[in-house]
Backbone and ligand atoms as CSV (ligand in chain L), in Angstrom:
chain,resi,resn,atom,element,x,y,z
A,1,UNK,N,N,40.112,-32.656,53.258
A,1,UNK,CA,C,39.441,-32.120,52.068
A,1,UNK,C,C,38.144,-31.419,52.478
A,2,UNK,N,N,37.906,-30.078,51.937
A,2,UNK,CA,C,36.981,-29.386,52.225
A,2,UNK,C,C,36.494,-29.058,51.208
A,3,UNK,N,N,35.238,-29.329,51.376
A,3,UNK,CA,C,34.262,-28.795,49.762
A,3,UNK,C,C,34.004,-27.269,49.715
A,4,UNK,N,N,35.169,-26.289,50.098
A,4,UNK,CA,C,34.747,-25.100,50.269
A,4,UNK,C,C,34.680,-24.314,48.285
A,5,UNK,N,N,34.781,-23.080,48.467
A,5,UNK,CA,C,34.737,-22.368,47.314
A,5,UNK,C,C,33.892,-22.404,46.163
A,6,UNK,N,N,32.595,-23.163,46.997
A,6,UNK,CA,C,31.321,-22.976,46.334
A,6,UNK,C,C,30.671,-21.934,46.662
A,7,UNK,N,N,31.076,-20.767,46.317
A,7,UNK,CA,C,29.991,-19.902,46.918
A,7,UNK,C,C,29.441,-19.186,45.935
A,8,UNK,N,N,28.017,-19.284,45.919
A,8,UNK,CA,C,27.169,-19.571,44.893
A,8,UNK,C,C,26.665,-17.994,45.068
A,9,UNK,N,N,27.190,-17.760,43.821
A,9,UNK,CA,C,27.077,-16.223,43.679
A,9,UNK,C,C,25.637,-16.222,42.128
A,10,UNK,N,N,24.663,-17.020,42.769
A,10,UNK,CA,C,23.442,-16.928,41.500
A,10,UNK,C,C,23.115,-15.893,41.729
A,11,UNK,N,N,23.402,-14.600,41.342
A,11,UNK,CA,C,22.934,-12.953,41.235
A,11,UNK,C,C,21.638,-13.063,40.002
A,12,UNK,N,N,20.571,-13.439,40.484
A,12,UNK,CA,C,19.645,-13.652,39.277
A,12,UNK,C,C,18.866,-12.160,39.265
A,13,UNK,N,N,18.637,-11.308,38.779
A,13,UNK,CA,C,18.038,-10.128,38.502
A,13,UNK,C,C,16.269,-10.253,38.800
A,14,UNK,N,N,15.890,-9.805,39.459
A,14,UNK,CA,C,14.559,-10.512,39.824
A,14,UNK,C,C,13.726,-9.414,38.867
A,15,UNK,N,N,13.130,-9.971,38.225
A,15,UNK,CA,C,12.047,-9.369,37.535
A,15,UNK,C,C,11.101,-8.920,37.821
A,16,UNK,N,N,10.642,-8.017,37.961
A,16,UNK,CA,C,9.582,-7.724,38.586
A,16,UNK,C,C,8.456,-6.924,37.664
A,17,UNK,N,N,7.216,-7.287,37.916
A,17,UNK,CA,C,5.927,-7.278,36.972
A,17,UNK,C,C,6.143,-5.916,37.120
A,18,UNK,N,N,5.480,-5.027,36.449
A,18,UNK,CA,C,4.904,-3.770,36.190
A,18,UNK,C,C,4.063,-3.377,36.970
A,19,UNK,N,N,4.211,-2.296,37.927
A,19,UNK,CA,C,3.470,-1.917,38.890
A,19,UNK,C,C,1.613,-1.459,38.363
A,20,UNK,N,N,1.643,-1.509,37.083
A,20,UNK,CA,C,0.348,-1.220,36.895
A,20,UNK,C,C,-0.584,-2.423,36.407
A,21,UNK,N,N,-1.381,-2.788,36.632
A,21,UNK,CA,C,-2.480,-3.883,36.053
A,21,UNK,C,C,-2.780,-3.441,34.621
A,22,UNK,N,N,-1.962,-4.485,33.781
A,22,UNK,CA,C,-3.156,-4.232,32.501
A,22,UNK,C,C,-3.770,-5.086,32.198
A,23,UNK,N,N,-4.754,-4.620,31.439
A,23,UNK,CA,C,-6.175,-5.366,31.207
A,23,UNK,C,C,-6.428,-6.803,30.118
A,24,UNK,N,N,-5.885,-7.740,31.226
A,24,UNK,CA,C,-5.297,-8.863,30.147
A,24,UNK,C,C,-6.265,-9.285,29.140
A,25,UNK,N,N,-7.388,-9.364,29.626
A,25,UNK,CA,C,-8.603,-9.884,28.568
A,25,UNK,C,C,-9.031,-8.940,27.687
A,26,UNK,N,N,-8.532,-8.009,27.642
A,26,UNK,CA,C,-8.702,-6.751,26.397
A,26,UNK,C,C,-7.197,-7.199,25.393
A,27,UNK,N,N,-6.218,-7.783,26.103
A,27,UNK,CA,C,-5.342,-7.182,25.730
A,27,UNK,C,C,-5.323,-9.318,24.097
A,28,UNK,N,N,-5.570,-9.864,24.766
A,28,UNK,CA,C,-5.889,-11.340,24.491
A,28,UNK,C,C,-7.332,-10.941,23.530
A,29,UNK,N,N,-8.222,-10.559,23.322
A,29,UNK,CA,C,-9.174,-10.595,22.389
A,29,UNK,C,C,-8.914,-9.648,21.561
A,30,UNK,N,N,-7.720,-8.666,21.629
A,30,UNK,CA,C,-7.449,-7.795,20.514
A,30,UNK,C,C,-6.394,-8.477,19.912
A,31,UNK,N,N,-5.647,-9.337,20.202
A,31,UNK,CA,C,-4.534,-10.570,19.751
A,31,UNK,C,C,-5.529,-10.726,18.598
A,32,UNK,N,N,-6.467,-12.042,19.455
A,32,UNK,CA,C,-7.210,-12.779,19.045
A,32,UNK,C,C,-7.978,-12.278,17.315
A,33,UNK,N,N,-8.249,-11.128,17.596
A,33,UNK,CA,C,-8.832,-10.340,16.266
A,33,UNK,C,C,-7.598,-10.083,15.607
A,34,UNK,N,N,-6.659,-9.881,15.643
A,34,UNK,CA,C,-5.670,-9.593,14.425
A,34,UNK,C,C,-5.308,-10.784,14.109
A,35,UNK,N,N,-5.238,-12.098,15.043
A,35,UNK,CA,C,-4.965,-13.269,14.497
A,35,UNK,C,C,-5.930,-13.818,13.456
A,36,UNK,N,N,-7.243,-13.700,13.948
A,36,UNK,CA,C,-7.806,-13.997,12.517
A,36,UNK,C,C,-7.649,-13.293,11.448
A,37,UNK,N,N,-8.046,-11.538,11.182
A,37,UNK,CA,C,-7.754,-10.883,10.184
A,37,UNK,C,C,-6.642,-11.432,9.685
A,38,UNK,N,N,-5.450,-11.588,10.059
A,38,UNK,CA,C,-4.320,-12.037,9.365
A,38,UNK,C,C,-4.811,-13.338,8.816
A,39,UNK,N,N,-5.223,-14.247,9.250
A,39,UNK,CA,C,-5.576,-15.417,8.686
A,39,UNK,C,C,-6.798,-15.019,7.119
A,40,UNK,N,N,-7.183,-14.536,7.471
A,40,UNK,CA,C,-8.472,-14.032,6.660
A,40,UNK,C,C,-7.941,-13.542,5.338
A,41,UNK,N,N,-6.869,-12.856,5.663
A,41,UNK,CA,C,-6.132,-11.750,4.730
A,41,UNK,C,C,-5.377,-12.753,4.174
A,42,UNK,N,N,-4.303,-13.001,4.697
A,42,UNK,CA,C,-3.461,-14.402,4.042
A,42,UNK,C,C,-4.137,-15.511,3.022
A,43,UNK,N,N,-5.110,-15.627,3.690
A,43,UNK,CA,C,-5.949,-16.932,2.454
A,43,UNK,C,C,-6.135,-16.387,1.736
A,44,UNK,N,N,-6.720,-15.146,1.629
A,44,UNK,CA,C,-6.954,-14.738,-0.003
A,44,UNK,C,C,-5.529,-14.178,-0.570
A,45,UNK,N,N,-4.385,-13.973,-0.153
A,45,UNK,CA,C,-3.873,-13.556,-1.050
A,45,UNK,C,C,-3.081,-14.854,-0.855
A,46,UNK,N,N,-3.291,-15.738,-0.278
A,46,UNK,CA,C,-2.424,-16.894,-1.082
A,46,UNK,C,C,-0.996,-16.982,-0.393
A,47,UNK,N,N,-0.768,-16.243,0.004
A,47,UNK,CA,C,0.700,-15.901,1.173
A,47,UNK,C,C,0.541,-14.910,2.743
A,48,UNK,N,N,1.288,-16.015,3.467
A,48,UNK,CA,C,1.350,-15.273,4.342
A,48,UNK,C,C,2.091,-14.117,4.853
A,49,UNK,N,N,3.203,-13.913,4.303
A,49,UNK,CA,C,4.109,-12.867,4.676
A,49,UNK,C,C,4.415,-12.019,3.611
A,50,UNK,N,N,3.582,-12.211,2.759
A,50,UNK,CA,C,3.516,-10.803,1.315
A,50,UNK,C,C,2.826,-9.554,1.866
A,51,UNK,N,N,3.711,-8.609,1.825
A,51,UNK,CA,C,3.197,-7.123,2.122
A,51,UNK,C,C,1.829,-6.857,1.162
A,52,UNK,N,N,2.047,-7.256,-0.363
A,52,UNK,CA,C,0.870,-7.021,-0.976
A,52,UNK,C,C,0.081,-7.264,-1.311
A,53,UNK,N,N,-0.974,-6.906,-1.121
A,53,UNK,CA,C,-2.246,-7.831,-1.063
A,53,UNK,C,C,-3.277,-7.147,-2.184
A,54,UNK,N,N,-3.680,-7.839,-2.958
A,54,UNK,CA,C,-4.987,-6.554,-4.055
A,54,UNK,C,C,-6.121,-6.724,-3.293
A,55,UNK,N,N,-6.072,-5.506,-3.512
A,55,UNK,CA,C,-7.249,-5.109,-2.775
A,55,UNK,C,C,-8.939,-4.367,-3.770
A,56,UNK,N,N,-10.236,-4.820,-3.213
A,56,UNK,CA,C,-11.272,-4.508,-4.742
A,56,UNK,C,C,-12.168,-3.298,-3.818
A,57,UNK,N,N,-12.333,-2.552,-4.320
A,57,UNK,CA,C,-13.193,-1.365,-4.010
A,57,UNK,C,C,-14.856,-1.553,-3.619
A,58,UNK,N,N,-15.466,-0.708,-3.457
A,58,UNK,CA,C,-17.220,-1.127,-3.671
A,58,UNK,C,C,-17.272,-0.562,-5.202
A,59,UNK,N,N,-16.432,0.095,-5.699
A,59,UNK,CA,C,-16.831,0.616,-7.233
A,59,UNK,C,C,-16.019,-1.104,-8.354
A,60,UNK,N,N,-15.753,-1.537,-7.757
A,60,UNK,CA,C,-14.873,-2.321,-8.292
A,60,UNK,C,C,-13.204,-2.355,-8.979
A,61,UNK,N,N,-12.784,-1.378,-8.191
A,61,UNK,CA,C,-11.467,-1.039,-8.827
A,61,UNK,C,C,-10.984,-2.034,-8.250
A,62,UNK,N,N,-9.869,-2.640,-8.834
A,62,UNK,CA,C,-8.753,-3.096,-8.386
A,62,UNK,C,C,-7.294,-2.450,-8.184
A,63,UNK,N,N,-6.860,-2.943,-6.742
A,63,UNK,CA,C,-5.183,-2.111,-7.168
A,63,UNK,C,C,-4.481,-2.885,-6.024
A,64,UNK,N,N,-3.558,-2.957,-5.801
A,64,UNK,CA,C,-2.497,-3.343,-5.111
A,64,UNK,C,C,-2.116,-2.073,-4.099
A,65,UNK,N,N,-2.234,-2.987,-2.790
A,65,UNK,CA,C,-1.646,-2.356,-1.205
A,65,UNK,C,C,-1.309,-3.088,-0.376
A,66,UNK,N,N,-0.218,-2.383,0.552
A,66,UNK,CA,C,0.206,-2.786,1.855
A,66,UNK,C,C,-0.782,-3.248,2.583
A,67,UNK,N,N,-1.141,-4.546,3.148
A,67,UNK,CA,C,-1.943,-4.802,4.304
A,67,UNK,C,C,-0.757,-5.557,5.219
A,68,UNK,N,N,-0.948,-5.287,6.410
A,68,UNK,CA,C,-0.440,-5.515,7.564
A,68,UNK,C,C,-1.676,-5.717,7.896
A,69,UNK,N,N,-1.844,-6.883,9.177
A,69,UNK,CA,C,-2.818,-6.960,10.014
A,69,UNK,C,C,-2.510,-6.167,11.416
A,70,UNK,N,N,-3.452,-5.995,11.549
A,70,UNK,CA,C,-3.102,-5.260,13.138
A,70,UNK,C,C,-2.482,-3.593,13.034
A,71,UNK,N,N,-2.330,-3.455,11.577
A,71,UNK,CA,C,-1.136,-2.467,12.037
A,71,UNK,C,C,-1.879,-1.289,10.519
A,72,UNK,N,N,-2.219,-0.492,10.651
A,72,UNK,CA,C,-2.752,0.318,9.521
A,72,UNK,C,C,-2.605,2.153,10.167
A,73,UNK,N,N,-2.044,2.863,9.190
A,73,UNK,CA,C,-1.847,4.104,9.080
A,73,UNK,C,C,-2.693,5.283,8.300
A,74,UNK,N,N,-3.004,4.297,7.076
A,74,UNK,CA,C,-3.972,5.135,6.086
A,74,UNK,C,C,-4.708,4.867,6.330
A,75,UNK,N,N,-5.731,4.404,6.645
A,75,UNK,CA,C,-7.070,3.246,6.304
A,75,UNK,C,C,-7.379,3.237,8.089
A,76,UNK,N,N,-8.839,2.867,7.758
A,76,UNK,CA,C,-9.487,3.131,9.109
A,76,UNK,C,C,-10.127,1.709,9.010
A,77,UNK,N,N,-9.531,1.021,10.139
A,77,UNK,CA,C,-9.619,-0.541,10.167
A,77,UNK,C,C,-11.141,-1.096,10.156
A,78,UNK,N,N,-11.457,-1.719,9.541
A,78,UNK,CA,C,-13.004,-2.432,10.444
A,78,UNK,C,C,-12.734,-3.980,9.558
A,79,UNK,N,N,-12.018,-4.664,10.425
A,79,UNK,CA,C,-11.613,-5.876,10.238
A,79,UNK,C,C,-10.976,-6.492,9.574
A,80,UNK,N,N,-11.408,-7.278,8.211
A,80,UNK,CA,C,-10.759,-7.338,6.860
A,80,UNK,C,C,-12.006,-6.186,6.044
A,81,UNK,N,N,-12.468,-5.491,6.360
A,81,UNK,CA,C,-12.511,-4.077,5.230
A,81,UNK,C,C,-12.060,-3.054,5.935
A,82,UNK,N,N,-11.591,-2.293,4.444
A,82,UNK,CA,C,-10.731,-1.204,5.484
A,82,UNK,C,C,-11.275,0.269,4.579
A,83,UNK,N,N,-11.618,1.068,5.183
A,83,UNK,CA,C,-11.585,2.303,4.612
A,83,UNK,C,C,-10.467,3.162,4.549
A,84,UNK,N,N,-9.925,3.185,2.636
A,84,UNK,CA,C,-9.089,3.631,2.602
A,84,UNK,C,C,-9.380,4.129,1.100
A,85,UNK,N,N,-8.398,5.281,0.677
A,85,UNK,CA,C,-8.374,5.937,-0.610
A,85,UNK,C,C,-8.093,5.079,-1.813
A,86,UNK,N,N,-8.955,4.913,-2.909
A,86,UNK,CA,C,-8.751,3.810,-3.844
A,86,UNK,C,C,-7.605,5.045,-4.786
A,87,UNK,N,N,-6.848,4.007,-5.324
A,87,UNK,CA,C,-5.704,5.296,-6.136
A,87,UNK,C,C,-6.167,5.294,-7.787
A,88,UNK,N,N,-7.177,4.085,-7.667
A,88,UNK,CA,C,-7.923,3.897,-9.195
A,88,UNK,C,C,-8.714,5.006,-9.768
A,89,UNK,N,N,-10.178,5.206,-8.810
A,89,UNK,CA,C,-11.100,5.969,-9.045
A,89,UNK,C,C,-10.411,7.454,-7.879
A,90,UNK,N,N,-9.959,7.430,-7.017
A,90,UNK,CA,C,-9.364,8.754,-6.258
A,90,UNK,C,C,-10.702,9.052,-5.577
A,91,UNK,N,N,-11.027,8.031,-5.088
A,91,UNK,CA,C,-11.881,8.172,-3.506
A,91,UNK,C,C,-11.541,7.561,-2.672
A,92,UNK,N,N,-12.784,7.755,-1.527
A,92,UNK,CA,C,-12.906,6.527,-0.440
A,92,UNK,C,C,-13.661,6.099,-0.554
A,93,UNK,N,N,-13.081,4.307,-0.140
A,93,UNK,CA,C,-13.964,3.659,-0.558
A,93,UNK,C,C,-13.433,2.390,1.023
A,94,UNK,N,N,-14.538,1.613,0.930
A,94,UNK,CA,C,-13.974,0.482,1.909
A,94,UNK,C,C,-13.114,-0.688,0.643
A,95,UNK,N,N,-12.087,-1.235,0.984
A,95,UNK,CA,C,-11.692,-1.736,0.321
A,95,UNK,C,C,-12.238,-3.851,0.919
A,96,UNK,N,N,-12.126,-4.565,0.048
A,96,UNK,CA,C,-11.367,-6.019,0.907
A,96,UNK,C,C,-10.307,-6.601,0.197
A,97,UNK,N,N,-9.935,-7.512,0.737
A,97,UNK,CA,C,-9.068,-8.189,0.394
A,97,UNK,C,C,-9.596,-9.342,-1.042
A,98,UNK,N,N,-8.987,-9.358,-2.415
A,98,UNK,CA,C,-9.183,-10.050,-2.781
A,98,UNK,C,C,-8.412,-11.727,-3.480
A,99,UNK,N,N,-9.395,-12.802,-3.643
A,99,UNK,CA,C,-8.108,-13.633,-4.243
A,99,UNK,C,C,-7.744,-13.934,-5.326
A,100,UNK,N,N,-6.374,-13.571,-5.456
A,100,UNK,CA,C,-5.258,-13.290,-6.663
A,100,UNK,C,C,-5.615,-14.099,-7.238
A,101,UNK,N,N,-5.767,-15.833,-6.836
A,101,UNK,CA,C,-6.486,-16.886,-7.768
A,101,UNK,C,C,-7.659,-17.016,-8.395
A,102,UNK,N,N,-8.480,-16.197,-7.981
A,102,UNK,CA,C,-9.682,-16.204,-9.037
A,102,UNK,C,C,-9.809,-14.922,-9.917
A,103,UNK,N,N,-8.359,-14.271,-10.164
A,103,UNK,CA,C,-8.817,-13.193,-10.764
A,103,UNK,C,C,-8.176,-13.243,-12.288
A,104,UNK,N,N,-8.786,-12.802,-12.972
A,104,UNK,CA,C,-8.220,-13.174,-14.626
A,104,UNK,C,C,-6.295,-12.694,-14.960
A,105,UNK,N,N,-6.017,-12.364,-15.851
A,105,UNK,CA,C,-4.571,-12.052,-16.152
A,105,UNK,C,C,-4.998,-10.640,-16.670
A,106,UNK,N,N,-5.993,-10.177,-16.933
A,106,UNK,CA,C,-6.537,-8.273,-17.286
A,106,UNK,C,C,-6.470,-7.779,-16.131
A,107,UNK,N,N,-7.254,-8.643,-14.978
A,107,UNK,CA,C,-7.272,-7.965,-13.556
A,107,UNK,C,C,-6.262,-7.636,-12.919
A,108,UNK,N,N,-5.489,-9.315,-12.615
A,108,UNK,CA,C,-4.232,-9.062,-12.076
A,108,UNK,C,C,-2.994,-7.787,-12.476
A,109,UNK,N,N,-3.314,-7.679,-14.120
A,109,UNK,CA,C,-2.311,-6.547,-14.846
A,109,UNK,C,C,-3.006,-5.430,-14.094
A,110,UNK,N,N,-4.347,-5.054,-14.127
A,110,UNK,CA,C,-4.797,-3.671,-13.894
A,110,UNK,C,C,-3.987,-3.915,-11.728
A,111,UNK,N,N,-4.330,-4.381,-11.422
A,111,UNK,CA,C,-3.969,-4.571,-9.903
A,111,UNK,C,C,-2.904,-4.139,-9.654
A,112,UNK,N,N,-1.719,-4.830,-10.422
A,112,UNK,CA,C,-0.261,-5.134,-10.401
A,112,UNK,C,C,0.092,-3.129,-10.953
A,113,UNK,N,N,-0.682,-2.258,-11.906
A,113,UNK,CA,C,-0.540,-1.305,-11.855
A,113,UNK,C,C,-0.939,-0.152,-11.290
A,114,UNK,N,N,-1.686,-0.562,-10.813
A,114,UNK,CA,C,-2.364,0.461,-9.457
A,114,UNK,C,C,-1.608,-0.183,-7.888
A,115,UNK,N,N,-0.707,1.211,-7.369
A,115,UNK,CA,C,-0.096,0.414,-5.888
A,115,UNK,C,C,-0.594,1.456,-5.361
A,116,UNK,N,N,-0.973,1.599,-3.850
A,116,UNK,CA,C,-1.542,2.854,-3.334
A,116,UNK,C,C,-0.178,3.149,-2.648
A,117,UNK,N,N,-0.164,4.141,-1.459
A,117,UNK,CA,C,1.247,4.438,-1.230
A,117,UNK,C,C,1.784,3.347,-0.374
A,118,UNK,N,N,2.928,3.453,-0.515
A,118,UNK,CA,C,3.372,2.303,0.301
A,118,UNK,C,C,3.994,2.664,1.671
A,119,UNK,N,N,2.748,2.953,3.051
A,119,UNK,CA,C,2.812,2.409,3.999
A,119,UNK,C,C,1.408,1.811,4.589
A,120,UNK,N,N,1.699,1.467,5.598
A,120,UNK,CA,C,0.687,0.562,6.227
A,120,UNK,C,C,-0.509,0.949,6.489
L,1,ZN,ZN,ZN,-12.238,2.621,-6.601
C-alpha cells in the first residue's frame, strides 16, 4: 500500500498588493469622518438607512432630501451642513439635518412637500 495520488495541486492565486502605496492614514480618517456624519445624520432623522432626511435652511425652510453620507453630487459637503439649493425659497443656502421628532405635523406636511431633486 502506497499513499500515492496525493498530489496536492493547492493552485492558490497569490495576491498581490498594489504596486503603489496609498496613503492609509488619509485614507482611515476620511472613513472615520463619514462614519460619524452618518451617525450624526441618522440620529436626527431617526433611521439609519432612509434616503430622506429633512433638511432646515438658514432662512428656515424646510424640505425633504437625499442625504447619503460620504457621497454628495449637488451640495458642497462641510460635514453635517451642506451647501445646497433650498427648492423652498430657490437659493443657496447651507442646509442641516433636522429631527423629524421634534417637528410639529404643519412642518413635517410643509417638509414631506418640498423634495429637492432626487440625487445625492
Ligand atoms: Zn430656504
Amino acid at each position: 500500500m502506497t499513499c500515492g495520488g496525493s498530489t496536492a495541486t493547492g493552485r492558490s492565486t497569490p495576491s498581490r498588493a498594489a504596486p503603489h502605496r496609498s496613503p492609509t492614514a488619509t485614507r482611515v480618517a476620511a472613513a472615520a469622518l463619514v462614519a460619524i456624519e452618518a451617525a450624526v445624520v441618522a440620529r436626527r432623522r431617526g433611521a439609519l438607512v432612509a434616503l430622506d432626511t429633512v433638511v432646515r435652511c438658514r432662512r428656515g425652510h424646510l424640505f425633504t432630501t437625499w442625504w447619503i453620507p460620504g457621497a454628495s453630487v449637488k451640495s458642497l459637503r462641510l460635514g453635517w451642513w451642506r451647501l445646497q439649493r433650498c427648492p423652498v425659497g430657490r437659493h443657496w443656502s447651507l442646509v442641516t439635518p433636522v429631527r423629524v421628532a421634534g417637528l410639529g405635523d404643519e412642518e413635517r406636511a410643509s417638509a414631506a412637500r418640498y423634495h429637492d431633486a432626487r440625487i445625492p
